[in-house]
N, CA, C and O of each residue as an XYZ file, in Angstrom:
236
protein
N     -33.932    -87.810   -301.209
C     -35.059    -88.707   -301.107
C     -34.831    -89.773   -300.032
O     -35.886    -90.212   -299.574
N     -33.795    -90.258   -299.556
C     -33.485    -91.575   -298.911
C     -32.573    -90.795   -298.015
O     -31.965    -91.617   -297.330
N     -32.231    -89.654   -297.734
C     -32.105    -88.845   -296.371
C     -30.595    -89.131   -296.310
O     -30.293    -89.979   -297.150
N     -29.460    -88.657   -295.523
C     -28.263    -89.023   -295.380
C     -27.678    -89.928   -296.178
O     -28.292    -90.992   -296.098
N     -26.491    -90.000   -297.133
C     -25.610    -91.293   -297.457
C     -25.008    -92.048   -296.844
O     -24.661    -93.110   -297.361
N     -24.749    -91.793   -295.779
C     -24.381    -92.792   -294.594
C     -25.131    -93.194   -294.020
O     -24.601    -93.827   -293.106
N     -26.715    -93.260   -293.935
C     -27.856    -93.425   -293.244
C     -28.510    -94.384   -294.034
O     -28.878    -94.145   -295.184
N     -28.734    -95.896   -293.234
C     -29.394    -96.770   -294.469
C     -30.618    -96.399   -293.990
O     -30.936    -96.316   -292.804
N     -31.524    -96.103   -295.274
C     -32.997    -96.107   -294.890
C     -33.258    -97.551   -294.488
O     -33.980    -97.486   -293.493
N     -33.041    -98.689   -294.757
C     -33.467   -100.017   -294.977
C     -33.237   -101.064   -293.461
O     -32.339   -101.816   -293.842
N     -33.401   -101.270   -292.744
C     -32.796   -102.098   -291.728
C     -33.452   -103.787   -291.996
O     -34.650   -104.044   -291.880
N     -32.467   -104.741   -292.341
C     -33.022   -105.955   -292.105
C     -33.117   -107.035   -290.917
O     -32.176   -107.634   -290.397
N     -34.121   -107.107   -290.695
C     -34.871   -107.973   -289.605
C     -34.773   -109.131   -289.255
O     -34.754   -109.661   -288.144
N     -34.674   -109.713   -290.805
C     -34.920   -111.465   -290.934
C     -34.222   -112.036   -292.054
O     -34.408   -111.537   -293.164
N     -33.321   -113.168   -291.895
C     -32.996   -114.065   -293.388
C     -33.246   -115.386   -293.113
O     -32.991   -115.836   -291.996
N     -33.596   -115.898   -293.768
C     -33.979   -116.873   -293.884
C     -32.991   -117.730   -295.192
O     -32.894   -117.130   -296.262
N     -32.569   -118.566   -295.108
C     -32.257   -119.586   -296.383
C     -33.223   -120.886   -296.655
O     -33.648   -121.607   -295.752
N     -33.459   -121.037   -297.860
C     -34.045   -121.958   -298.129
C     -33.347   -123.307   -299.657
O     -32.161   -123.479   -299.940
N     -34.294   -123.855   -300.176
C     -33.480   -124.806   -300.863
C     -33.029   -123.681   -302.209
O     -31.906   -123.548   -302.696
N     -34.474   -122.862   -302.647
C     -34.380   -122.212   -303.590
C     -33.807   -120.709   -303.857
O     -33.542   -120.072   -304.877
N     -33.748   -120.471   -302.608
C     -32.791   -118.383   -302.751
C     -33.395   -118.464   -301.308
O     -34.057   -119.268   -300.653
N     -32.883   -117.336   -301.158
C     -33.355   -116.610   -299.431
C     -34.529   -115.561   -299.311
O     -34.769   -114.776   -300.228
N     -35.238   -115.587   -298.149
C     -36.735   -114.840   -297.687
C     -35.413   -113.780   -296.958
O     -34.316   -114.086   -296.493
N     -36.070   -112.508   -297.108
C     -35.817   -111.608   -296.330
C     -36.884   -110.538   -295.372
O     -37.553   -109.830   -296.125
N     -37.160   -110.294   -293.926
C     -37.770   -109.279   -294.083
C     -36.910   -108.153   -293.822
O     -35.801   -108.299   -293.308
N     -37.425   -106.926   -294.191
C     -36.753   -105.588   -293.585
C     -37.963   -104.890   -293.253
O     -39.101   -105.349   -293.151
N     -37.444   -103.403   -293.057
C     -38.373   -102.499   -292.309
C     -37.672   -100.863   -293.134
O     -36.492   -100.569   -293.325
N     -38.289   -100.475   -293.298
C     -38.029    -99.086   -293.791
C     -37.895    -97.852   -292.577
O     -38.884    -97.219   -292.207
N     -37.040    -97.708   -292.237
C     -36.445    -96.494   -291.040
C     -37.269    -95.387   -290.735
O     -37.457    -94.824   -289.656
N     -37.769    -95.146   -291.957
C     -38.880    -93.663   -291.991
C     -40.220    -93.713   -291.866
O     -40.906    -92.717   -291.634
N     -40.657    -94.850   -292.011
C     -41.966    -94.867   -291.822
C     -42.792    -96.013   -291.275
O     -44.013    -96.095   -291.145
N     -41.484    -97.193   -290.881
C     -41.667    -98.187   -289.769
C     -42.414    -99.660   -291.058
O     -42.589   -100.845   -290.774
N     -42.593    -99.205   -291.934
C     -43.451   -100.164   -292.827
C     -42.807   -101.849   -292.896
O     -41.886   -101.849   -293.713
N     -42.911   -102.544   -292.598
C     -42.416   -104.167   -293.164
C     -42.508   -104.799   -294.889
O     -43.331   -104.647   -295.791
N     -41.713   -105.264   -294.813
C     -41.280   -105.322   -296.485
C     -40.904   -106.950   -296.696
O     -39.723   -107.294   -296.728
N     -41.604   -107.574   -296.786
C     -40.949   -109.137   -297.246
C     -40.239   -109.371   -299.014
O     -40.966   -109.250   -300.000
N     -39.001   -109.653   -299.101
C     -38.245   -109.571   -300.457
C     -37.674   -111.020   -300.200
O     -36.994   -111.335   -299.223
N     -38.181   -112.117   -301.562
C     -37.733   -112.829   -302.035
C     -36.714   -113.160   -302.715
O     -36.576   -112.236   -303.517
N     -35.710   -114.104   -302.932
C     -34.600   -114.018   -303.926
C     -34.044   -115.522   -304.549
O     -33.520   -116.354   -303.809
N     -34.185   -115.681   -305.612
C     -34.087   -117.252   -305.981
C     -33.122   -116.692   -307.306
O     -32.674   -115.566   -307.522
N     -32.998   -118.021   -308.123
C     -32.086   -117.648   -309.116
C     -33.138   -117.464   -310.534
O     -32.527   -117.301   -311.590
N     -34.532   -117.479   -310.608
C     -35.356   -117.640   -311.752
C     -35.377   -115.342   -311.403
O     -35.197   -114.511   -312.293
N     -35.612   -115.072   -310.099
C     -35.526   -113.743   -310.237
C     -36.440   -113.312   -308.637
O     -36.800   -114.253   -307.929
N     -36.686   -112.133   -308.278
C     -36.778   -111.627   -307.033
C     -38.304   -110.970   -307.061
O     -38.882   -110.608   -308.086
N     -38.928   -110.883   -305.451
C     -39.928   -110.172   -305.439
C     -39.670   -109.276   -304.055
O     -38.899   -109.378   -303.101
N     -40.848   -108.233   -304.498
C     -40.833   -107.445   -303.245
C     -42.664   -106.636   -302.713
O     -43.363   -105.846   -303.347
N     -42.849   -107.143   -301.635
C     -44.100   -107.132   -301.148
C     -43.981   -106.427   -299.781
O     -43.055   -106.645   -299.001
N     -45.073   -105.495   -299.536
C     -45.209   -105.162   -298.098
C     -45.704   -106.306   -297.327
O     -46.530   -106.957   -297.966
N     -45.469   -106.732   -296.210
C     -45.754   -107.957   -295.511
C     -46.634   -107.502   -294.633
O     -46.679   -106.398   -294.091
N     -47.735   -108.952   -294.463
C     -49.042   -108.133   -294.037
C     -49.694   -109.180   -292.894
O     -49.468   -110.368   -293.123
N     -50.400   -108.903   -291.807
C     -51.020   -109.371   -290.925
C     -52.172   -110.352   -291.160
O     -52.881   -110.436   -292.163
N     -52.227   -111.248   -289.770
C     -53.223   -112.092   -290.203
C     -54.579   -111.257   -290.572
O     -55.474   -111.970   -291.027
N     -54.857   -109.979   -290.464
C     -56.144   -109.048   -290.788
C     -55.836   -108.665   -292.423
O     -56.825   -108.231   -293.013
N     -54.795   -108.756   -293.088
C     -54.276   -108.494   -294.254
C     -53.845   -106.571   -294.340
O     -53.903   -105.871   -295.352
N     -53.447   -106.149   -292.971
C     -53.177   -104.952   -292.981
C     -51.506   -104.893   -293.368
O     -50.876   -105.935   -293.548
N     -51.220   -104.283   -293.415
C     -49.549   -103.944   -293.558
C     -49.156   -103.620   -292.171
O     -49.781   -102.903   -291.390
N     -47.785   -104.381   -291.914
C     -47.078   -104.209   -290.982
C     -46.322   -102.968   -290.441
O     -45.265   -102.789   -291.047
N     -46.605   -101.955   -289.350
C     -46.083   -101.149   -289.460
C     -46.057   -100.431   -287.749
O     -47.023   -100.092   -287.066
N     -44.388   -100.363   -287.372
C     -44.102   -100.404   -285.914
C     -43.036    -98.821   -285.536
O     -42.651    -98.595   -284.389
C-alpha cells in the first residue's frame, strides 16, 4: 500500500514551532496532495491544506 520500505511516502515541507505544539506541512510522494498536521499536548489533527479558492493543494 505505501510502496517500498525504504521509500517514505511522506516528505515534510514545513515546521513550524509555536507556544502550544508544532504546525507541520507535508506532501504525499504519490499523488503530490498537501497535508497540514497539527500537534499540541491536549492531542493532534490532520487536514488536507487548502487554497485561498478552498481547493486542495496539489503539485
Amino acid at each position: 500500500m505505501f510502496g517500498k520500505k525504504d521509500e517514505k511516502r511522506f516528505e515534510e515541507t514545513l515546521v513550524q514551532h509555536s507556544q502550544s505544539g508544532l504546525i507541520y506541512t507535508w506532501r504525499d510522494r504519490q499523488t503530490g496532495v498537501h497535508y497540514l498536521y497539527t500537534w499540541t499536548a491536549q492531542g493532534c489533527a490532520l487536514t488536507p491544506l487548502l487554497d485561498e479558492n478552498g481547493k486542495v493543494v496539489v503539485d
